[in-house]
PyMOL Python script that loads the backbone (N, CA, C, O; Angstrom):
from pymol import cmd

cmd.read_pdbstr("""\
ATOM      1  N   UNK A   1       7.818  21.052  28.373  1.00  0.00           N
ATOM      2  CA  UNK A   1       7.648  19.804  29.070  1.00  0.00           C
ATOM      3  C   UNK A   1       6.748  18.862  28.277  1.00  0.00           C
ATOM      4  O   UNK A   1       6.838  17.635  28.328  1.00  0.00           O
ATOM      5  N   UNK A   2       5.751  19.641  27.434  1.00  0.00           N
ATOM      6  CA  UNK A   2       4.739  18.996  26.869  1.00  0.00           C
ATOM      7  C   UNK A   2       5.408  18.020  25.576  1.00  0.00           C
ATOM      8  O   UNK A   2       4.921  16.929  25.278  1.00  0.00           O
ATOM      9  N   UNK A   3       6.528  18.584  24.921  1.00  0.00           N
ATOM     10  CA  UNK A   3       7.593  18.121  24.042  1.00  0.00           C
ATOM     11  C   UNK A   3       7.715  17.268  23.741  1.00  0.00           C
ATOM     12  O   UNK A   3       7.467  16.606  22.733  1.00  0.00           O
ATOM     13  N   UNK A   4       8.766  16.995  25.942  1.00  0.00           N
ATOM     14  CA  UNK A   4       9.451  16.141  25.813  1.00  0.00           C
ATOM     15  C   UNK A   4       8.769  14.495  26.262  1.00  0.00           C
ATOM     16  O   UNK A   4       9.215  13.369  26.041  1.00  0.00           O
ATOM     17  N   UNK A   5       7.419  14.991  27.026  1.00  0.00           N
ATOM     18  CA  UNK A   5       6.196  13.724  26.742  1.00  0.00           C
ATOM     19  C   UNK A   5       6.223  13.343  25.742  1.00  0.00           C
ATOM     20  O   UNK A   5       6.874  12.358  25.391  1.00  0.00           O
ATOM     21  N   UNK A   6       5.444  14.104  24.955  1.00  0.00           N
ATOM     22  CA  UNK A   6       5.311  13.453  23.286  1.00  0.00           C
ATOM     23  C   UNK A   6       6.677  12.596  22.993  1.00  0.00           C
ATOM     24  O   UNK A   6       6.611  11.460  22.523  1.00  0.00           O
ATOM     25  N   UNK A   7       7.897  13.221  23.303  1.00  0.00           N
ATOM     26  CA  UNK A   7       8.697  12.601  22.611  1.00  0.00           C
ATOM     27  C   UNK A   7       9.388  11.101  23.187  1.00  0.00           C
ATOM     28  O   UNK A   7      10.231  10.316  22.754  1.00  0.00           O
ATOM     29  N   UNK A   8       8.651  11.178  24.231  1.00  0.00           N
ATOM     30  CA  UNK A   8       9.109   9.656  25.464  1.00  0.00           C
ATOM     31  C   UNK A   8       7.836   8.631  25.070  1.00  0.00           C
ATOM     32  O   UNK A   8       7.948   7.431  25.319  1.00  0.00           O
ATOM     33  N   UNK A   9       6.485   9.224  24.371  1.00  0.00           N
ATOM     34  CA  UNK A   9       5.590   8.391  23.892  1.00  0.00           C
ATOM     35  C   UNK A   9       5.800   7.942  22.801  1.00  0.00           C
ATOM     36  O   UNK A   9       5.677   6.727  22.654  1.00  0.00           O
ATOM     37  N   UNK A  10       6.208   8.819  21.619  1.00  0.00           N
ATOM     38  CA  UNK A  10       7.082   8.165  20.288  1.00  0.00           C
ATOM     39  C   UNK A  10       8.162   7.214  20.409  1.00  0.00           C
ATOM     40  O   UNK A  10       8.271   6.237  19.669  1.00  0.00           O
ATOM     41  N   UNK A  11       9.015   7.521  21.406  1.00  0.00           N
ATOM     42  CA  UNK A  11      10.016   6.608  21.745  1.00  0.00           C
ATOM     43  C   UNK A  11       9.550   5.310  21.487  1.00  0.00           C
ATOM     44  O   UNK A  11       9.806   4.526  20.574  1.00  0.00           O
ATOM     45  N   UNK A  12       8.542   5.207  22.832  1.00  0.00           N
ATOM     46  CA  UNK A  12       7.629   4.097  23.089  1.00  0.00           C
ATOM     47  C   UNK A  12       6.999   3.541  21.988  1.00  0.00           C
ATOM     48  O   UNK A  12       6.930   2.313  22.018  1.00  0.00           O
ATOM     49  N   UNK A  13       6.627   3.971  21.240  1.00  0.00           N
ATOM     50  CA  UNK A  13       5.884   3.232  20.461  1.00  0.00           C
ATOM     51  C   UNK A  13       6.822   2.521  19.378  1.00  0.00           C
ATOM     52  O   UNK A  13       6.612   1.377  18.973  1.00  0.00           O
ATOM     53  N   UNK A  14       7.949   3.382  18.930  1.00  0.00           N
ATOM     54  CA  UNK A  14       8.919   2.889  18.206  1.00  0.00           C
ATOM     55  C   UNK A  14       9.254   1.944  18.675  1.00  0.00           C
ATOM     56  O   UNK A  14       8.838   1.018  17.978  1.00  0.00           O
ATOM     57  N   UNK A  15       9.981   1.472  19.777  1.00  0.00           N
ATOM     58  CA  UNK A  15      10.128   0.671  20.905  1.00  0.00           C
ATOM     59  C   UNK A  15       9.437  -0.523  20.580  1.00  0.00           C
ATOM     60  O   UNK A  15       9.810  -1.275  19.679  1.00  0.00           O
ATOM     61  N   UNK A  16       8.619  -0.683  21.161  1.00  0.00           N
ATOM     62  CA  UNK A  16       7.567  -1.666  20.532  1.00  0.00           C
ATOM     63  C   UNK A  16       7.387  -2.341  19.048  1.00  0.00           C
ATOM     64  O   UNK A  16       7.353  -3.561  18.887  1.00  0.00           O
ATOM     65  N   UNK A  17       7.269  -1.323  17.916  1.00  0.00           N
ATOM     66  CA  UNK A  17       7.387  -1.467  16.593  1.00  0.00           C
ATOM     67  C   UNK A  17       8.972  -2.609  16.396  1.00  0.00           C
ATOM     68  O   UNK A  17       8.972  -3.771  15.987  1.00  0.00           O
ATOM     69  N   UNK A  18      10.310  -1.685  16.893  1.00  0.00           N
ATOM     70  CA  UNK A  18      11.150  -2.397  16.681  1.00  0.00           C
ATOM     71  C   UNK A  18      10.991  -3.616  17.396  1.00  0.00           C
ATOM     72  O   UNK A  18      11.110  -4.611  16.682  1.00  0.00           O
ATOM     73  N   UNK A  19      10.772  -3.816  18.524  1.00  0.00           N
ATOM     74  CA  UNK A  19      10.325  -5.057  19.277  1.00  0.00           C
ATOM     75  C   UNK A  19       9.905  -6.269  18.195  1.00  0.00           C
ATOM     76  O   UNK A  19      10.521  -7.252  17.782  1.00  0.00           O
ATOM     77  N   UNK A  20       8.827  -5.841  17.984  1.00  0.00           N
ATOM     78  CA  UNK A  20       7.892  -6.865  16.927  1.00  0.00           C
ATOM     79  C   UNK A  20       8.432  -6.720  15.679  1.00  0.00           C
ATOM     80  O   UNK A  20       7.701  -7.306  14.881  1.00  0.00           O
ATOM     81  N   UNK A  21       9.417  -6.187  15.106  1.00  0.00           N
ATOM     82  CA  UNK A  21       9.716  -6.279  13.414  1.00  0.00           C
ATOM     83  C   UNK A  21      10.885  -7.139  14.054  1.00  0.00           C
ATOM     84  O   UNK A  21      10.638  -8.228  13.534  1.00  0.00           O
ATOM     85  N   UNK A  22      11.765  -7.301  14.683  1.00  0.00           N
ATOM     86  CA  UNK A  22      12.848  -8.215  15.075  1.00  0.00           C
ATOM     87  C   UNK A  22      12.467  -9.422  15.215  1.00  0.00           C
ATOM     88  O   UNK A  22      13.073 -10.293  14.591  1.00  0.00           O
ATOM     89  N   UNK A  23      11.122  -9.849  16.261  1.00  0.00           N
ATOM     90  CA  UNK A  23      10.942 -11.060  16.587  1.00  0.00           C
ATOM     91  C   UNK A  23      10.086 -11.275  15.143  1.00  0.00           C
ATOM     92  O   UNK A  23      10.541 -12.315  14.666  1.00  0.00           O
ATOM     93  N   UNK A  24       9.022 -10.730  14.225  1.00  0.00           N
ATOM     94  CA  UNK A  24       8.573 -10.919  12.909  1.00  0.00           C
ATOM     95  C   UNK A  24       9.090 -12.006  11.609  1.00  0.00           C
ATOM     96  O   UNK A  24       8.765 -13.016  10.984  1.00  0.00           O
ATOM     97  N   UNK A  25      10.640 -10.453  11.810  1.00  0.00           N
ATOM     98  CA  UNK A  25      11.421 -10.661  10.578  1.00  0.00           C
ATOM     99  C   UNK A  25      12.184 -12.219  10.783  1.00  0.00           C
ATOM    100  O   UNK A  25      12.405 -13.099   9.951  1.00  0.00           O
ATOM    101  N   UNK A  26      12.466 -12.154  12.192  1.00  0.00           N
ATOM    102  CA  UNK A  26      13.865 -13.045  12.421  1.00  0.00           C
ATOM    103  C   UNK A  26      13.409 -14.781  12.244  1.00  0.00           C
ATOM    104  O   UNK A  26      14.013 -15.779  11.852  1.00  0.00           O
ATOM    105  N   UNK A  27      11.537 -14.420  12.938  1.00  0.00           N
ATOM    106  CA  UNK A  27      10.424 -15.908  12.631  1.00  0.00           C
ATOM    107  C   UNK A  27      10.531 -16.314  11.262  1.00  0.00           C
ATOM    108  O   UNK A  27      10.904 -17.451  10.977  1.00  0.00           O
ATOM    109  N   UNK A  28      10.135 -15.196  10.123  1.00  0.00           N
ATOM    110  CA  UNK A  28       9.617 -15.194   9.182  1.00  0.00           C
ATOM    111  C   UNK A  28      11.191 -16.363   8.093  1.00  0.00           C
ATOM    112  O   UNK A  28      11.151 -17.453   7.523  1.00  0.00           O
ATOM    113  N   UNK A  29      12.113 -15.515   8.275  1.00  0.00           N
ATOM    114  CA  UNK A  29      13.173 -15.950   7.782  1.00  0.00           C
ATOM    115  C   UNK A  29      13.785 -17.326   8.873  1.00  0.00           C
ATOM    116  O   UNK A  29      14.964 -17.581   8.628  1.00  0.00           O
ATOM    117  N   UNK A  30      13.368 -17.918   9.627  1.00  0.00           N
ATOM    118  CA  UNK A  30      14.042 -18.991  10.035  1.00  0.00           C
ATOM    119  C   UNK A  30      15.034 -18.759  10.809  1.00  0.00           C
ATOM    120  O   UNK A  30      15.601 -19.709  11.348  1.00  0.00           O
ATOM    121  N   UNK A  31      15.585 -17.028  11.097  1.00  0.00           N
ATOM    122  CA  UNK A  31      16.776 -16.995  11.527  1.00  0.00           C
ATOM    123  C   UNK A  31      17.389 -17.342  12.828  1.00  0.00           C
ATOM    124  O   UNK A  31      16.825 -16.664  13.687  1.00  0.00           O
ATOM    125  N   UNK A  32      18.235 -18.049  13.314  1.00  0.00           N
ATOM    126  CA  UNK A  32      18.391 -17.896  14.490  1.00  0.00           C
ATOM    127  C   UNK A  32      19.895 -17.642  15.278  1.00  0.00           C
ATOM    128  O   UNK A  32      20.335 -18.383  16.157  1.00  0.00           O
ATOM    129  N   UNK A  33      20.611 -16.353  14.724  1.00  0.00           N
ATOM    130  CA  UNK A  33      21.732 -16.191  14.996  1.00  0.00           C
ATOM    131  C   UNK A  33      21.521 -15.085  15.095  1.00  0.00           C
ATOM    132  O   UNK A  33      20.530 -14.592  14.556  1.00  0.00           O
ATOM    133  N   UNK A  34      22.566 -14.211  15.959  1.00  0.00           N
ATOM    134  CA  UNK A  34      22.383 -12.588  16.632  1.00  0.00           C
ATOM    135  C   UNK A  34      22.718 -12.153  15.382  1.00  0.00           C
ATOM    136  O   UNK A  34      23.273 -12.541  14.354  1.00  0.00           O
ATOM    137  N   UNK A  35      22.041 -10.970  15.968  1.00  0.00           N
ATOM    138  CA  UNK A  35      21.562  -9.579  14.558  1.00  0.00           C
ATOM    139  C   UNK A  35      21.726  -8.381  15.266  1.00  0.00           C
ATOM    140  O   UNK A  35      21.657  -8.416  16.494  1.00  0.00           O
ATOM    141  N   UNK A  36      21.908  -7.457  14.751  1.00  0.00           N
ATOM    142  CA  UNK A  36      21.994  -6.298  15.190  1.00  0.00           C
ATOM    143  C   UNK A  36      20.360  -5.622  15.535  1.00  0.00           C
ATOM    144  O   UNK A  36      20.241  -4.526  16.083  1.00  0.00           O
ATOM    145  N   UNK A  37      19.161  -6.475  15.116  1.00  0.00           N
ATOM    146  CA  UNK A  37      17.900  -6.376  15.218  1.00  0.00           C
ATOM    147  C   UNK A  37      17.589  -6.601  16.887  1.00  0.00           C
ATOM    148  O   UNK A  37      16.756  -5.867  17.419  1.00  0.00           O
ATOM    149  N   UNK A  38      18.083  -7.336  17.449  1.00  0.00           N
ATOM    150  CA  UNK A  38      18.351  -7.216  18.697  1.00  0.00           C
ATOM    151  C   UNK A  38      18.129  -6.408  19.786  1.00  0.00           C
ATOM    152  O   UNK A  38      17.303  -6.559  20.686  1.00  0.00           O
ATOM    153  N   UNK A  39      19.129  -5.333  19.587  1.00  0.00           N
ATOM    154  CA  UNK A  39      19.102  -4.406  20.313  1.00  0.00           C
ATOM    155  C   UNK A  39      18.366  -3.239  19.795  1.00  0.00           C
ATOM    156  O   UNK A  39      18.602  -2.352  20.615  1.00  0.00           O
ATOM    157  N   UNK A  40      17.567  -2.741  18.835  1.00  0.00           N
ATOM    158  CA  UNK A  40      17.014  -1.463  18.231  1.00  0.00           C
ATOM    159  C   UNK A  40      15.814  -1.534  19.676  1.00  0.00           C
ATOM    160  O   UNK A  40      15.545  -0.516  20.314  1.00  0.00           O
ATOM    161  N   UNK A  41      15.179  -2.961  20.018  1.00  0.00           N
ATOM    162  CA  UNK A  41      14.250  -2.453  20.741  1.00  0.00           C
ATOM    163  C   UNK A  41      14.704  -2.175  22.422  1.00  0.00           C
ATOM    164  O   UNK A  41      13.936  -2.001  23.369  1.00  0.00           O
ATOM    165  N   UNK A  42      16.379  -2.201  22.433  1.00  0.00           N
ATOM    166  CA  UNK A  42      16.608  -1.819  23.998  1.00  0.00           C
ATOM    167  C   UNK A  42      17.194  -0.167  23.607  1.00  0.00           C
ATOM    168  O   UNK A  42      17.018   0.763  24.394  1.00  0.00           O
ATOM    169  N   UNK A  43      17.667  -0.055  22.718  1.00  0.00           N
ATOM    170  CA  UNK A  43      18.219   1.187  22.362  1.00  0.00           C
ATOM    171  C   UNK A  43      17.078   2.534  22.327  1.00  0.00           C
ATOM    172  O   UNK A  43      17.097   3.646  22.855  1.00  0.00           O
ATOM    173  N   UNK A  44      15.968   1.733  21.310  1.00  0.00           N
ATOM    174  CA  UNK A  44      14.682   3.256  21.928  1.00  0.00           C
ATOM    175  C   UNK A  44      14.037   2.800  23.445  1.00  0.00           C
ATOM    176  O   UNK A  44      13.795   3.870  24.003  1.00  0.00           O
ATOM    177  N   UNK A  45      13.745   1.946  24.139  1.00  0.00           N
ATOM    178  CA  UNK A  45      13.453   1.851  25.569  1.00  0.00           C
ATOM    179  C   UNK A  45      14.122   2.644  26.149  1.00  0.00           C
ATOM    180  O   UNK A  45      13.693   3.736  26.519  1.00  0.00           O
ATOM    181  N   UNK A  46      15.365   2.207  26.341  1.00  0.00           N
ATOM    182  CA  UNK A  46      16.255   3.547  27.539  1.00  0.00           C
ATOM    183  C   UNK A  46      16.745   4.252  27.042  1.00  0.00           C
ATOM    184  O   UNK A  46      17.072   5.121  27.850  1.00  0.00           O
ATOM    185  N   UNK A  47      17.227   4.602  25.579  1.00  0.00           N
ATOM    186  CA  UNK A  47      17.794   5.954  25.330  1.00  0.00           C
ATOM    187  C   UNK A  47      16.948   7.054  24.936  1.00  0.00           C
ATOM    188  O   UNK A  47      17.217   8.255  24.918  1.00  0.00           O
ATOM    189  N   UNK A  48      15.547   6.268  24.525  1.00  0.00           N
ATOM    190  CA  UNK A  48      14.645   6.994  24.087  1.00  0.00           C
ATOM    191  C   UNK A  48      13.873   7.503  25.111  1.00  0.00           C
ATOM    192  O   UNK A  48      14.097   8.589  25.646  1.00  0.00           O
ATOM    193  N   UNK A  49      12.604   6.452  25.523  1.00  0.00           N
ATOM    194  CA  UNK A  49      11.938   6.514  25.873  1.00  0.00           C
ATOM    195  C   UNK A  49      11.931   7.087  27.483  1.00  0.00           C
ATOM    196  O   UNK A  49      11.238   7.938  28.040  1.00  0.00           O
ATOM    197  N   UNK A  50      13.196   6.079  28.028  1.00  0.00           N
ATOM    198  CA  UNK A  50      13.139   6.017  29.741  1.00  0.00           C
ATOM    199  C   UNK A  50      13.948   7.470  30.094  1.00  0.00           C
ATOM    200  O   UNK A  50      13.684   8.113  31.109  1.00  0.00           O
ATOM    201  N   UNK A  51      15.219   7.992  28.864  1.00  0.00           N
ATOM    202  CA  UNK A  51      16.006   9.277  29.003  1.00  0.00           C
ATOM    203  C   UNK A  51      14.751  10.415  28.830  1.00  0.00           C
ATOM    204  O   UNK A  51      14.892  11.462  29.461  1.00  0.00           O
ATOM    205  N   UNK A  52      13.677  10.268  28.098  1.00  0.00           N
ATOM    206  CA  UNK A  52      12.945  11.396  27.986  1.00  0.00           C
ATOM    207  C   UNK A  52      11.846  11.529  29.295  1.00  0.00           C
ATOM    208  O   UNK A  52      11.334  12.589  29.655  1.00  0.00           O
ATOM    209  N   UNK A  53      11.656  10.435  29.800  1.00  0.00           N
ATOM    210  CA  UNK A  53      11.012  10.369  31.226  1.00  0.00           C
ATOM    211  C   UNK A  53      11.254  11.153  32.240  1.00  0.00           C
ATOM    212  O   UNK A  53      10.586  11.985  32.854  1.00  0.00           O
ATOM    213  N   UNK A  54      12.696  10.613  32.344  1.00  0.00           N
ATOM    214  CA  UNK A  54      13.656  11.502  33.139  1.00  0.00           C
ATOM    215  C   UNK A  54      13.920  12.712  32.934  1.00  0.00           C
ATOM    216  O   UNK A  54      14.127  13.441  33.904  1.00  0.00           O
ATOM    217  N   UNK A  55      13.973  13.183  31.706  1.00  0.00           N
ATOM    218  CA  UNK A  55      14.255  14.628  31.627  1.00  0.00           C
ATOM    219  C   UNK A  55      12.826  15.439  31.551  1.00  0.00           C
ATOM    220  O   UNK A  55      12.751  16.640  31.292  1.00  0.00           O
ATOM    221  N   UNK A  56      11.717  14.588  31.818  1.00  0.00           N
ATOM    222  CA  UNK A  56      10.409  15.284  32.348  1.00  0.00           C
ATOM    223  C   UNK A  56      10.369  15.697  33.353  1.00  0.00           C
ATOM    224  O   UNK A  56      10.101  16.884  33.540  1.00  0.00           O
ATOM    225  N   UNK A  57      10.704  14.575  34.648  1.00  0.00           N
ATOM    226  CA  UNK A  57      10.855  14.847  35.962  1.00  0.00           C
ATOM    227  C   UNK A  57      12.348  15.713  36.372  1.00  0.00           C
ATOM    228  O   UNK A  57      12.511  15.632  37.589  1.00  0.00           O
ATOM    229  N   UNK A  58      13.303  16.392  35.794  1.00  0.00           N
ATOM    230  CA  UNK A  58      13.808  17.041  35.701  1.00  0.00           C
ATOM    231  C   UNK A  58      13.542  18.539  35.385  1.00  0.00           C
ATOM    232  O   UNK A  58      13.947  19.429  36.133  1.00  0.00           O
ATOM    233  N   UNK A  59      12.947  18.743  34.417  1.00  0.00           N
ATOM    234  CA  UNK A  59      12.253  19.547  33.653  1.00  0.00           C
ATOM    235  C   UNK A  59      11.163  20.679  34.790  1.00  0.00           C
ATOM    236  O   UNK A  59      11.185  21.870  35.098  1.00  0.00           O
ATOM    237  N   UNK A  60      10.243  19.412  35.143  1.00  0.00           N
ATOM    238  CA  UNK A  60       9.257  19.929  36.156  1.00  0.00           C
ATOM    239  C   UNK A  60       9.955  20.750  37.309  1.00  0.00           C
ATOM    240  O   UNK A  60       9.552  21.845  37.702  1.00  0.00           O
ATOM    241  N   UNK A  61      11.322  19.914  37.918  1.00  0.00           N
ATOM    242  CA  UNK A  61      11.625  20.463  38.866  1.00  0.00           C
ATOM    243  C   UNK A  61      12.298  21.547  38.428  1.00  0.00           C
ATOM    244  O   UNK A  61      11.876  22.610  38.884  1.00  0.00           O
ATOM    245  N   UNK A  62      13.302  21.619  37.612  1.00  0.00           N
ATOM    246  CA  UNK A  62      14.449  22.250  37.527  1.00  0.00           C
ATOM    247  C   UNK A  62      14.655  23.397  36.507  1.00  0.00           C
ATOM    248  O   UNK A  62      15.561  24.227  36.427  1.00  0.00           O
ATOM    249  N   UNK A  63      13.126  23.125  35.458  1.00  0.00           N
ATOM    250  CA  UNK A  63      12.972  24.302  34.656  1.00  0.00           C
ATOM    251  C   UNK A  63      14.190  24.538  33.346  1.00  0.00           C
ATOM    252  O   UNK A  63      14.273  25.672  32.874  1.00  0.00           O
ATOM    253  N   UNK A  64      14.914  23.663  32.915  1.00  0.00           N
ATOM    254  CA  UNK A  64      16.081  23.396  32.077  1.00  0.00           C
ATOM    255  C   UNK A  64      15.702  23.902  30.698  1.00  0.00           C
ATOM    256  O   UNK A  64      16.223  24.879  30.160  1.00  0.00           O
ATOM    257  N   UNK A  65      14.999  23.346  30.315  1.00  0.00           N
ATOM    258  CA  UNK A  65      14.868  23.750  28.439  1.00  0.00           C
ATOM    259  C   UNK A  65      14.651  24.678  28.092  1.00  0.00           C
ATOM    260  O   UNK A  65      13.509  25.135  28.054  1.00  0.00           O
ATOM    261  N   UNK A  66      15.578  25.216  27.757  1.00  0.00           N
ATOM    262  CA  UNK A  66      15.455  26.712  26.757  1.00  0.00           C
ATOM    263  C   UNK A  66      16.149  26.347  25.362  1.00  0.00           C
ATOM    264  O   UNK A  66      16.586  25.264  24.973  1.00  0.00           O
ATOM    265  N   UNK A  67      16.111  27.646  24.707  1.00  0.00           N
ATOM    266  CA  UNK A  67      16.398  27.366  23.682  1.00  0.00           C
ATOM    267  C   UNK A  67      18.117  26.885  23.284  1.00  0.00           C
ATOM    268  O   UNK A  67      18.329  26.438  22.157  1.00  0.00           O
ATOM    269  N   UNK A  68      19.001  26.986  24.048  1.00  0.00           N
ATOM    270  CA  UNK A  68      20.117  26.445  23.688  1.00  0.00           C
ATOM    271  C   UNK A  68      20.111  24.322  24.541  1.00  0.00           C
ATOM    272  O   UNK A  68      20.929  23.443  24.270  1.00  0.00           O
ATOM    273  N   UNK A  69      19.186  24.241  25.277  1.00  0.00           N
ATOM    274  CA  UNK A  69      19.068  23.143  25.463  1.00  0.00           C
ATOM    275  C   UNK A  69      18.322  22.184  24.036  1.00  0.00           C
ATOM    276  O   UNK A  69      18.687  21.129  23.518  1.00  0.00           O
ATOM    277  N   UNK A  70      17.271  23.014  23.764  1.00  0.00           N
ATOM    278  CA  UNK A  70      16.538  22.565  22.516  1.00  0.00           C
ATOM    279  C   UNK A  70      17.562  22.552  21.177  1.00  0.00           C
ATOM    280  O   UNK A  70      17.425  21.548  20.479  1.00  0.00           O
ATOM    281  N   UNK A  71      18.172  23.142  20.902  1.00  0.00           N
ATOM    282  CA  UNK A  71      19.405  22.552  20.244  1.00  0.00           C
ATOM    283  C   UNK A  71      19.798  20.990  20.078  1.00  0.00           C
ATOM    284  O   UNK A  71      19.430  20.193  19.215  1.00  0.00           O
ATOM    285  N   UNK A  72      20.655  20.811  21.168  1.00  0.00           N
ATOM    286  CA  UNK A  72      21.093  20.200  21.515  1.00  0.00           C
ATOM    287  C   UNK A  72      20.348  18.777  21.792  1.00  0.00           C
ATOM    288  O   UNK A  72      20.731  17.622  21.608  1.00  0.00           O
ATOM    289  N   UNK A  73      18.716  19.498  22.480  1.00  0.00           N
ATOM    290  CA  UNK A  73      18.088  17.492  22.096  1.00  0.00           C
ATOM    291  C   UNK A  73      17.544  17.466  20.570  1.00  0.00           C
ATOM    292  O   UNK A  73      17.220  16.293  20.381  1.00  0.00           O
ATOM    293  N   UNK A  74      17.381  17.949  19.810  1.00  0.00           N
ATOM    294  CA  UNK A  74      17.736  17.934  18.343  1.00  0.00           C
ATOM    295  C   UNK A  74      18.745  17.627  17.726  1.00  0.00           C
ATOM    296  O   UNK A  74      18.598  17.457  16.516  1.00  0.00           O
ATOM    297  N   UNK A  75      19.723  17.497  18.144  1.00  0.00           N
ATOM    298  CA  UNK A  75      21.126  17.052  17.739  1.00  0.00           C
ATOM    299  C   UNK A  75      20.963  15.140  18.035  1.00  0.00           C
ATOM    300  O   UNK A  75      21.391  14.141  17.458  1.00  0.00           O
ATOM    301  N   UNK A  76      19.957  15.450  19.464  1.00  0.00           N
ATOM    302  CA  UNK A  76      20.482  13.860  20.405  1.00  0.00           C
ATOM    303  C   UNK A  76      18.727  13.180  19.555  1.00  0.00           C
ATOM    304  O   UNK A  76      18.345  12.010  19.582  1.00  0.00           O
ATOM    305  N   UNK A  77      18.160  14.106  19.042  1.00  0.00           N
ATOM    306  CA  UNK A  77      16.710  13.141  18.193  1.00  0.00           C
ATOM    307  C   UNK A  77      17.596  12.598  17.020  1.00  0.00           C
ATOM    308  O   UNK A  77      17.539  11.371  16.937  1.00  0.00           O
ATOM    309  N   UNK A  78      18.390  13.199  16.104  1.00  0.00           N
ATOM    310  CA  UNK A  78      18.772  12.619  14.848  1.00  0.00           C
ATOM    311  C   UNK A  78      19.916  11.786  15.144  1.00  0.00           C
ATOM    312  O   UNK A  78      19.999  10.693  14.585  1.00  0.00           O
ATOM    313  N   UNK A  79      21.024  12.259  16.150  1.00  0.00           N
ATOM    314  CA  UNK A  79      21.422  10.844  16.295  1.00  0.00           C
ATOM    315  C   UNK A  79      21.149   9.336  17.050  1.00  0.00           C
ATOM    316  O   UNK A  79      21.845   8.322  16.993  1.00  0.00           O
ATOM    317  N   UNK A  80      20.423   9.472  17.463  1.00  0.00           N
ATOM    318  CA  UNK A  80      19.444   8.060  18.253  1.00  0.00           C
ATOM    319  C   UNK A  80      18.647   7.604  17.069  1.00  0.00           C
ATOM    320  O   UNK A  80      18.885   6.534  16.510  1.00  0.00           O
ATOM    321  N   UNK A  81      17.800   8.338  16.731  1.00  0.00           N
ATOM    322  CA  UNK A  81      16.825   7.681  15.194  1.00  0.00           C
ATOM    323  C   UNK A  81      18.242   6.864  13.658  1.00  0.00           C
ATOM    324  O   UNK A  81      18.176   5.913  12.878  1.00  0.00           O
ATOM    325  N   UNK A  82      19.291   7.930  13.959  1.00  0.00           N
ATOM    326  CA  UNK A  82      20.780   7.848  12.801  1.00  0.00           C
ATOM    327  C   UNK A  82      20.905   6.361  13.583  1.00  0.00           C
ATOM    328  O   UNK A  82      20.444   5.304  13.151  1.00  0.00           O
ATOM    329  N   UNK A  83      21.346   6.472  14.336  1.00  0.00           N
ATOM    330  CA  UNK A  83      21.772   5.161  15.022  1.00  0.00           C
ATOM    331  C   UNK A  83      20.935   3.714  14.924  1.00  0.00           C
ATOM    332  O   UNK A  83      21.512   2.663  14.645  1.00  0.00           O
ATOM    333  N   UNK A  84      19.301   3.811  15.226  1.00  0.00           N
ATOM    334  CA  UNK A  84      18.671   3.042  15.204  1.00  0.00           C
ATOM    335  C   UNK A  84      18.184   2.699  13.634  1.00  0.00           C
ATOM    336  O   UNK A  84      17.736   1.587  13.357  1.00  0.00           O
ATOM    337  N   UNK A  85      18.309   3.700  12.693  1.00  0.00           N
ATOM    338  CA  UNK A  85      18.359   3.260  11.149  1.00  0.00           C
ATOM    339  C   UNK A  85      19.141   2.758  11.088  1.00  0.00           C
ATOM    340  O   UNK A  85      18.856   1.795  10.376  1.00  0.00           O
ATOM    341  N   UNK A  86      20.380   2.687  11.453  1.00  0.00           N
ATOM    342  CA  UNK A  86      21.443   1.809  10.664  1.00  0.00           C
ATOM    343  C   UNK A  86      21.684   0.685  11.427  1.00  0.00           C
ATOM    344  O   UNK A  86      22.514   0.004  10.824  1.00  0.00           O
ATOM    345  N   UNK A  87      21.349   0.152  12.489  1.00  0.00           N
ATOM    346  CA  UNK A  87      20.885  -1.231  13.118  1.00  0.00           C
ATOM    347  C   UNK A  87      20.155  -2.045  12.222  1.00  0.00           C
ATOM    348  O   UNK A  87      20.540  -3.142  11.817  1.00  0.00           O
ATOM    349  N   UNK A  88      18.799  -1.334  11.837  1.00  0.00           N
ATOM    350  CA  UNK A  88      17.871  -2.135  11.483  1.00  0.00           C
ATOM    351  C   UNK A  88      18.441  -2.160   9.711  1.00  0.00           C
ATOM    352  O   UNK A  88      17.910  -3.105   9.129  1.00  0.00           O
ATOM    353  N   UNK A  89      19.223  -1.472   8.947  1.00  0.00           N
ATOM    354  CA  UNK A  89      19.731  -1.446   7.716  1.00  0.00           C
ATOM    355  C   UNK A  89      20.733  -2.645   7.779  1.00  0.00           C
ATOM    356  O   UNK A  89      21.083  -3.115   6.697  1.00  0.00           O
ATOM    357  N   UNK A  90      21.318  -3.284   9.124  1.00  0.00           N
ATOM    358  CA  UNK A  90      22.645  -3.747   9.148  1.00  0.00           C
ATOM    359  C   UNK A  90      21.774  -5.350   9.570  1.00  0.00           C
ATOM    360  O   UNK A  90      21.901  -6.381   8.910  1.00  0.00           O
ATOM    361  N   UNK A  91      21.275  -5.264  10.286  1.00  0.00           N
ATOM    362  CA  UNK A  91      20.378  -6.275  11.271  1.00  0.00           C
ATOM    363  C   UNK A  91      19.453  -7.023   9.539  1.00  0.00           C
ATOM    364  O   UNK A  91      19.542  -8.219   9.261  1.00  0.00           O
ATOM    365  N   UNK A  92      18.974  -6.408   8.994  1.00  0.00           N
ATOM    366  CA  UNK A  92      18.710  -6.874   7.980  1.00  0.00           C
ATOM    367  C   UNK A  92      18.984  -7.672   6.759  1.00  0.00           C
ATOM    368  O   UNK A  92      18.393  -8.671   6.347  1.00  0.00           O
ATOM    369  N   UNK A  93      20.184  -6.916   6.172  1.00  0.00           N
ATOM    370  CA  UNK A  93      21.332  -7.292   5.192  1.00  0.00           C
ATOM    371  C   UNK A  93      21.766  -8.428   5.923  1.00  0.00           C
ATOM    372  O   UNK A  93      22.713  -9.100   5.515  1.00  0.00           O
TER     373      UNK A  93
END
""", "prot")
cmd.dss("prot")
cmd.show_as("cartoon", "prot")
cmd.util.cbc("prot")
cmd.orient("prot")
């Protein structure tokens, strides 16, 4: 349970980070047409941050994570971070 805190606080902070490198970058350069920079900071909010919340208060009740669950949110850490690198690679260019 202790994990999947940590891992809803990283979310968060990423969250934020992308937040402010979007509105930064997009000032800095004059830009003012949609970017794929956009969305990186709604994508770690609820897929990150608010899904790992939830699977706290899940967790507590329901006792879920074992080791074939832990798999599997290892699978769902590299593709959310996969996903949100190549936003900000695309959002950039």
């Amino acid at each position: 349970m202790k994990c999947l805190m940590n891992a809803s606080i990283v979310y968060g902070v990423l969250d934020l980070i992308g937040g402010v490198f979007y509105r930064e970058f997009t000032k800095l350069n004059s830009f003012t047409d949609f970017t794929t920079l956009t969305v990186v900071h709604t994508h770690y909010l609820m897929l990150g941050m608010v899904l790992f919340l939830l699977l706290v208060l899940v967790e507590k009740n329901f006792h879920f994570v074992a080791t074939k669950v832990s798999k599997y949110l290892l699978f769902y850490y590299i593709g959310l971070n996969l996903t949100v690198v190549m936003l900000v690679v695309r959002g950039v260019v």
